[in-house]
DRENROMAR-205733 format. One record per residue (C-alpha): x, y, z negated; residue in three letters. Coordinates in steps of 0.25 Angstrom, whole numbers, padded with zeros to 4 digits, always signed. Layout:
<pts>
XYZALA...
</pts>
This chain:
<pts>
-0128-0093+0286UNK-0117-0094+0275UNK-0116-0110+0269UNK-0118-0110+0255UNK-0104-0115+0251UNK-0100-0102+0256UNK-0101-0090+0248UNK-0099-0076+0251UNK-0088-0067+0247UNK-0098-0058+0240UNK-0103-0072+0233UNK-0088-0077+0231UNK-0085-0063+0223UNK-0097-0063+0215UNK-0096-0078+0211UNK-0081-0072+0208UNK-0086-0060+0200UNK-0096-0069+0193UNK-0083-0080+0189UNK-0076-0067+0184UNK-0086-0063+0174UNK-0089-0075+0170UNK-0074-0077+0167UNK-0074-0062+0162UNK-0085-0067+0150UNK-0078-0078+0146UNK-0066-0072+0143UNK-0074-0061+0136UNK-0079-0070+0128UNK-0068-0078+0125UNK-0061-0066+0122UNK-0070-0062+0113UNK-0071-0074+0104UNK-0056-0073+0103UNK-0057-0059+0098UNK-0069-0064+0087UNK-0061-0073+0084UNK-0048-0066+0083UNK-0055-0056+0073UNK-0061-0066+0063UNK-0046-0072+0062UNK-0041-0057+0059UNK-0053-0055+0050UNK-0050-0067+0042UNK-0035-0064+0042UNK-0037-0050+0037UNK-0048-0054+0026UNK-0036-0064+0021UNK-0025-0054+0023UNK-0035-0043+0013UNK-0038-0054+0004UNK-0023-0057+0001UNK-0020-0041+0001UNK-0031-0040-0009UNK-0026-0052-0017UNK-0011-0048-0019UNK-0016-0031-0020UNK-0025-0036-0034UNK-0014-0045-0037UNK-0005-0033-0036UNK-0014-0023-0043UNK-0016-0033-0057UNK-0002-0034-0055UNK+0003-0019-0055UNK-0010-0016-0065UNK-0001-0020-0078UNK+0011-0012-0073UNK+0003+0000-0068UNK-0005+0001-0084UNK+0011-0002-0088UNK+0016+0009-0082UNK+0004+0018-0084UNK+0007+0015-0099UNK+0021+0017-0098UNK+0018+0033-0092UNK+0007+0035-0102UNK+0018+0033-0113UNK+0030+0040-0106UNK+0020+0053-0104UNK+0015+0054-0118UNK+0029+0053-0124UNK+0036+0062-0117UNK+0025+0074-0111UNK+0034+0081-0104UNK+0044+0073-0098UNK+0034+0067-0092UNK+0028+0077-0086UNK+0042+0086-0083UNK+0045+0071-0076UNK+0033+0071-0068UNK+0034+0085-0063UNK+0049+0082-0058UNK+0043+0068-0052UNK+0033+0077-0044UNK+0043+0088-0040UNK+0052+0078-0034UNK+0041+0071-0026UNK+0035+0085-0022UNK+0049+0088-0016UNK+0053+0075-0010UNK+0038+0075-0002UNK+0040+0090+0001UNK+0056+0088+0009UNK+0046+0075+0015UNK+0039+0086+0022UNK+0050+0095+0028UNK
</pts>
């Protein structure tokens, strides 16, 4: 009969195998509360990160908003003073960039 201090190989791997799962769970789970919170910092990061972008782009737009009515203005005027230059104006404008993207493509 076998004492009881000594175990069997059969018993020595399976109390190995058991060692190794357990092993294998912790890890798991110690890799998974790393990832969680790996994402909540990148969360927050990226929440600050679109609240300065959406700071500074409205910033930008009340900014540009004055200029863009300005130059809308100043277009308006230019085309009711002179019809046709305008119009001859933008017709060569268009040519120029129909050409230009045209010799893009060969």
């Amino acid at each position: 009969m076998p004492s009881d201090n000594v175990k069997s190989p059969v018993e020595e791997a399976k109390h190995a195998a058991d060692q190794g799962v357990g092993a294998f769970k912790d890890a798991m789970a110690s890799a998974e509360r790393r990832i969680t919170e790996a994402a909540k910092v990148a969360e927050k990061a990226l929440k600050e990160g679109a609240e300065t972008l959406r700071a500074q782009a409205k910033a930008y737009a009340e900014t540009a908003q004055p200029q863009l009515e300005e130059a809308q203005r100043y277009v308006t005027e230019k085309v009711r003073e002179r019809p046709v230059t305008t119009t001859l104006a933008s017709l060569g404008v268009g040519l120029l960039i129909g050409l230009l993207l045209s010799s893009r493509n060969k």
